[in-house]
C-alpha positions in Angstrom: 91.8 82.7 80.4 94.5 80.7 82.0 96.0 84.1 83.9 92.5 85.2 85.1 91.6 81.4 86.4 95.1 81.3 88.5 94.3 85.0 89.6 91.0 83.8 91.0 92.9 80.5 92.5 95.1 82.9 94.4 92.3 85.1 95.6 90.3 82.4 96.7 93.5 81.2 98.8 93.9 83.6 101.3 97.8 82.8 102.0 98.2 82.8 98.3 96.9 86.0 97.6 99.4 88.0 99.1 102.7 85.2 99.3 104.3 83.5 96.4 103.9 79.7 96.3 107.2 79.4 97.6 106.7 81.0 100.4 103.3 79.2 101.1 104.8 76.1 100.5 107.6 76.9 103.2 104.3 77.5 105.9 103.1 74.2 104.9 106.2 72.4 105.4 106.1 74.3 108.9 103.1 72.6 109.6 103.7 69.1 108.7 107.2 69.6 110.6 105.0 69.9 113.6 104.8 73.8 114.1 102.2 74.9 116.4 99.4 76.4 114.0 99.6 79.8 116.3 103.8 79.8 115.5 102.8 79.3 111.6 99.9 81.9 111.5 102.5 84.8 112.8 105.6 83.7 110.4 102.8 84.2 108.0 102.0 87.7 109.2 105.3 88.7 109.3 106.3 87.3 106.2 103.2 89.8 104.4 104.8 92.0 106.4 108.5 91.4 105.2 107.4 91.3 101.5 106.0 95.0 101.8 108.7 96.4 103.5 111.8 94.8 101.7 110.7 93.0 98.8 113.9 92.8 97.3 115.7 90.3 100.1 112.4 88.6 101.0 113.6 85.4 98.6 116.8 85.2 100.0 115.5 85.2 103.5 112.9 82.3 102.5 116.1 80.4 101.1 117.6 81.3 104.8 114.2 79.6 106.0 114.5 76.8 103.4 117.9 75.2 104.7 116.9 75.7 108.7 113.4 73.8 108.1 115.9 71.3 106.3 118.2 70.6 109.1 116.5 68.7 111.9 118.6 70.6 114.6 118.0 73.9 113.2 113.9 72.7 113.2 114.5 71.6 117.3 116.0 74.7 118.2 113.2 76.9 116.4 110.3 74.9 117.9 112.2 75.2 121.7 112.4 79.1 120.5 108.8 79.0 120.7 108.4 77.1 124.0 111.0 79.6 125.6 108.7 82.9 125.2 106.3 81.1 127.9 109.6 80.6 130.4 110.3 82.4 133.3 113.0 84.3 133.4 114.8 82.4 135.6 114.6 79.4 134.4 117.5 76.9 134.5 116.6 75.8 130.6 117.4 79.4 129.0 121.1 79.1 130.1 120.8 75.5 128.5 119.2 76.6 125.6 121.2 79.9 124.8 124.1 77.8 124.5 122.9 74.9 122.1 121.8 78.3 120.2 125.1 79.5 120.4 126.9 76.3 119.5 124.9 75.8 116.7 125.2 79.0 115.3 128.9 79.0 115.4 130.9 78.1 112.5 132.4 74.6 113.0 136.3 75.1 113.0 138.1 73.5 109.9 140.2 70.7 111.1 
């Protein structure tokens, strides 16, 4: 009784129907992290999407996703990621923002 009535939670839940808690959970933190609900609806689709086609890394890339949404830069930089498809290409901010990409994804030297 207690399989079927979580089976009918999840199918009720359209999100949870066809992604694991923990990856719903990461969509909601997207959202309270101030994600534009458009940005959120297509991680979603290509996180169904993911699942199907490589189902065995899909947890370690939702790990990947769980220490960016945990780092506030890492948060900034996605959300400008989203602002910069609507750019022009020659706009002064992409040379700006493809280095403060660059930096952060750089390993800091050991000193």
């Amino acid at each position: 009784m207690t399989a079927r009535r979580n089976t009918l939670h999840r199918l009720a839940d359209g999100d949870r129907a066809l992604l694991s808690d923990r990856a719903v959970t990461l969509l909601e933190w997207m959202s309270r992290l101030g994600f534009p609900a458009d940005e959120v609806a297509a991680t979603r689709e290509g996180w169904i999407l993911a699942k199907a086609l490589v189902p065995d890394g899909f947890d370690d890339h939702l790990t990947h996703v769980e220490h960016a949404l945990d780092d506030t830069r890492s948060v900034a930089l996605i959300k400008r990621a989203t602002e910069a498809v609507t750019w022009e290409l020659d706009d002064l901010r992409i040379a700006e923002f493809a280095t403060a990409m660059a930096d952060h994804s750089s390993p800091t030297p050991n000193t």
